[in-house]
C-alpha positions in Angstrom: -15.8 -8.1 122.4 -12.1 -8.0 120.9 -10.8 -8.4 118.0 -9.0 -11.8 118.5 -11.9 -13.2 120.3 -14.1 -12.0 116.8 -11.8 -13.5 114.8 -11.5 -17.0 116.6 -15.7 -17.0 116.6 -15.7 -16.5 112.8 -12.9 -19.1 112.2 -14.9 -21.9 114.7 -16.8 -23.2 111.9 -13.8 -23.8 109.5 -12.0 -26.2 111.8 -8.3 -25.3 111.5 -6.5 -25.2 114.9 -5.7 -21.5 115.7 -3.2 -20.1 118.3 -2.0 -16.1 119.0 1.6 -15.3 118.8 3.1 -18.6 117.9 1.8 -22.7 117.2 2.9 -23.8 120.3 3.8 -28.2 119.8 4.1 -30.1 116.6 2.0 -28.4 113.8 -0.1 -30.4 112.1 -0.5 -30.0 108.1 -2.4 -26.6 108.3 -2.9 -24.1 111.3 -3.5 -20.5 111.5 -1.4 -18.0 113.8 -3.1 -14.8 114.9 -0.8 -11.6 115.3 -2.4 -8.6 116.8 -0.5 -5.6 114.7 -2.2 -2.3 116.4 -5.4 -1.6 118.8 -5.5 2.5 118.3 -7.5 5.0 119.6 -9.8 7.0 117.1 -12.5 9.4 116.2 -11.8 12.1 119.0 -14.0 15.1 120.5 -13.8 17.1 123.5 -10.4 15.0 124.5 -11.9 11.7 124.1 -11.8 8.8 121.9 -15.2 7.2 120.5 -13.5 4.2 118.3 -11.0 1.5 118.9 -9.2 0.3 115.5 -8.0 -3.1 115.8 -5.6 -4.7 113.5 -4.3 -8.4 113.3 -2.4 -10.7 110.9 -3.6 -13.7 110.2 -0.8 -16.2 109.0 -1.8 -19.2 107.5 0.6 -22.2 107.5 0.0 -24.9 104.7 1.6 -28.1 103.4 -1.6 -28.3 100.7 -2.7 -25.8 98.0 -3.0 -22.7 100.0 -5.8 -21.2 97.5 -9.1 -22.9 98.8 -8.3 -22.3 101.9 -7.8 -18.2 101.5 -10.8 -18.0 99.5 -12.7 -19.9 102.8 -11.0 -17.5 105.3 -11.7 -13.8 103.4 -15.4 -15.4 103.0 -15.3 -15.8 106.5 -14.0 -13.0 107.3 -15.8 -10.6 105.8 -18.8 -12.4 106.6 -18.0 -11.9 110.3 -17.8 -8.3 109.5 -13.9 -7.7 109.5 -12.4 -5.3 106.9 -9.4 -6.9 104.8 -6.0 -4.8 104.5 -4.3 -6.2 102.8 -3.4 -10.6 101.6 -0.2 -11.7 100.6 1.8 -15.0 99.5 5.0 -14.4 101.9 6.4 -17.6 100.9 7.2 -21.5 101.0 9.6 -22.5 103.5 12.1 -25.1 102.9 13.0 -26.8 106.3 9.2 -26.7 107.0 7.9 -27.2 103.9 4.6 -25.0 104.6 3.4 -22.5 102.7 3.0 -19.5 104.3 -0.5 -17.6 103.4 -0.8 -13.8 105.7 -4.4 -11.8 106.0 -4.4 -8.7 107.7 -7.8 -7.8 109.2 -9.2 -4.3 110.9 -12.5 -3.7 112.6 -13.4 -1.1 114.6 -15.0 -1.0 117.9 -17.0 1.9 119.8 -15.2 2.6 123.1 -17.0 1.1 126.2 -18.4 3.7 128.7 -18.0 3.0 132.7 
């Protein structure tokens, strides 16, 4: 598995559209955008790496009360088995008037063997 397809089977259930990168066409009223940050090697011996650690941001756009809706998603999320980094409010913006909601996520993955 990866890390965004993990993340868009643990967010199936809460029925919010989700894209990667960027909402592409008119947004509705609340959407989530997935960001992969980093996809590292780790945990090394004899010149090879055993883990993968994957990071993404998960930004959530809102024109309602953001608050429910984080609460759902870290529930989710950790649920699913992802670790959370870090949450922040980043802000409202004016010519959209969303609020903008960001939860960064980490999990780690044992490298596949040929």
């Amino acid at each position: 598995m990866s890390l965004l397809a993990d993340i868009n089977h643990i967010l199936t259930p809460l029925n919010i559209p989700v894209e990667t990168g960027v909402f592409s066409g008119t947004p509705p009223e609340e959407y989530l955008v997935i960001t992969p940050m980093s996809d590292r090697l780790d945990l090394f011996a004899d010149n090879e790496s055993y883990m993968i650690v994957s990071e993404a941001r998960l930004s959530l756009f809102t024109k309602k009360n953001y608050n429910k809706r984080k609460k759902e998603l870290t529930k989710a999320l950790q649920a699913g088995g992802m670790t959370i980094t870090d949450r922040q409010y980043v802000g409202y913006e004016n010519d959209t008037k969303f609020h903008h909601y960001a939860i960064d996520v980490m999990k780690e993955y044992e490298t596949e063997e040929d």
